[in-house]
N, C-alpha and C positions, 0 to 999 in steps of 0.2 A: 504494500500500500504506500503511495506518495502524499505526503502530508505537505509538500510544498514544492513548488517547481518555479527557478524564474531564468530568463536569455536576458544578458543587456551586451549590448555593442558601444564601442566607444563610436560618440555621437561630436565628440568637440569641434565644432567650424572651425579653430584655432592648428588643429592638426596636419590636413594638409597642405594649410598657408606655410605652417614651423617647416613641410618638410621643402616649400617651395624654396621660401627664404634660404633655406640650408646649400642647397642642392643650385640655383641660380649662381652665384659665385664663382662656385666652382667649376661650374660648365662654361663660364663664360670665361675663364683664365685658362682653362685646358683649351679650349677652342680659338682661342689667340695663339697659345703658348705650345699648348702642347700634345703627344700626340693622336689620330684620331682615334685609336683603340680606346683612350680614357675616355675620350668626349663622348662616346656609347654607354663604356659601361654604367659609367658614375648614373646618368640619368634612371639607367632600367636597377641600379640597386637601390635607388630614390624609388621608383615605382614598384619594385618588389616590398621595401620596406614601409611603404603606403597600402600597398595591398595586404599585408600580413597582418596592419592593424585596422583594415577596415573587414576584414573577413575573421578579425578574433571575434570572441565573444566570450562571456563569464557565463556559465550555467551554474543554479546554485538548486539542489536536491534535498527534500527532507525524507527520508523515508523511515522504517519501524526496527531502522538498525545502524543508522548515521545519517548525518550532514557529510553530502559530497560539491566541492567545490572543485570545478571542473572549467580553467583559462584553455579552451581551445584554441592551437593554435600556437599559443606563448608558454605555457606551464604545464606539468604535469598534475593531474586527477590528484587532491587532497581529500582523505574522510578523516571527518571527526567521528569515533562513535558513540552513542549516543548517551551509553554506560559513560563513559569520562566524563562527560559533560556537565562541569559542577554549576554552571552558571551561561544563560544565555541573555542579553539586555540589548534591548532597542534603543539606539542613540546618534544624535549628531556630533560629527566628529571634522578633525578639519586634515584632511589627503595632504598638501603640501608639507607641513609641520607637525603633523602628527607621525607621518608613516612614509614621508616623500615623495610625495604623489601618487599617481594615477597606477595601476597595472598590478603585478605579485612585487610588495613591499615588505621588506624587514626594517623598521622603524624601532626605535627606543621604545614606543607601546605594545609591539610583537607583530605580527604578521597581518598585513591586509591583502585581501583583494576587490579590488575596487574598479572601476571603470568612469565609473564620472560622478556629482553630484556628492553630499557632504551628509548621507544618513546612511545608518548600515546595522549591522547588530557584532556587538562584542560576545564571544565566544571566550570563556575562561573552563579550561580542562585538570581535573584532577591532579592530572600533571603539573600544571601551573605554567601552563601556554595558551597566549591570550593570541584572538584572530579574528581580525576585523574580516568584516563580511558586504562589502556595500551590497545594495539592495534599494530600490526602490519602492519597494515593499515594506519596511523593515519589520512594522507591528503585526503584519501576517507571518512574516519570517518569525518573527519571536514566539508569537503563539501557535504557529504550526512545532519548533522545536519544544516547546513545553507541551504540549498535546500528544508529541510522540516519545517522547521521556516518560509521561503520565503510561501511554499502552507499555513500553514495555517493562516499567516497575509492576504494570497490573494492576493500576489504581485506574477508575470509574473516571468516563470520558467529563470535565468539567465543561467544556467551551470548546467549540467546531472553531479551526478557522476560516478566515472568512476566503 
């Protein structure tokens, strides 16, 4: 049973302008300068590197035996399971300075992944590993994870999520 399921795509207007800005320069100095094999490639690993991030996506999974966070594309498949899961909270948090932005981050507050926007649910594990979650979702996300904690301690369903 899937107690929560969400796709987000990084959506930022500012992304492929960053990779224009980058990538213009340099084509325009190789193509003056130097020779044509660069002034090929550099463009197509500019549009490779634009297309890798317009074709990721974050899938995030609750089901009746973990949280799978799954960066297609960029990262490999994360579960939490659901047993560790000493604590799940829906919160606004801030990508740059909390966790370094955008994407699978290791930050001073533990692990995000995120794709755009500044709400998400913090994940703290028996372990004592804390993993941001973006979501636009969040308060579905939190009570889908607390709804499936409740099935499998075996305790009586309190609240559907929505």
């Amino acid at each position: 049973m899937t107690y929560f399921h969400e796709e987000q795509s990084f959506r930022q207007w500012w992304l492929p302008v960053l990779l224009a800005v980058v990538a213009l320069p340099v084509v325009v100095v190789l193509a003056v300068r130097g020779p044509v094999l660069e002034v090929l490639v550099i463009p197509l690993v500019v549009l490779a590197i634009g297309a890798l991030f317009a074709f990721a996506r974050l899938v995030v999974d609750v089901d009746r035996e973990a949280i799978t966070i799954a960066f297609h594309l960029l990262w490999p498949k994360r579960r939490i399971a659901l047993a560790s899961v000493r604590r799940a909270e829906a919160t606004k948090y801030r990508p740059l300075i909390d966790y370094g932005g955008y994407g699978v981050r290791l930050g001073f507050k533990g692990w995000a992944f995120n794709v755009s926007g500044d709400e998400g649910v913090l994940v703290e594990t028996t372990e004592g590993a804390r993993v941001m979650i973006g979501s636009r979702r969040p308060k579905e996300l939190e009570a889908a994870i607390a709804l499936a904690k409740r099935a499998l301690e075996g305790r009586p369903r309190e609240a559907e999520p929505h």
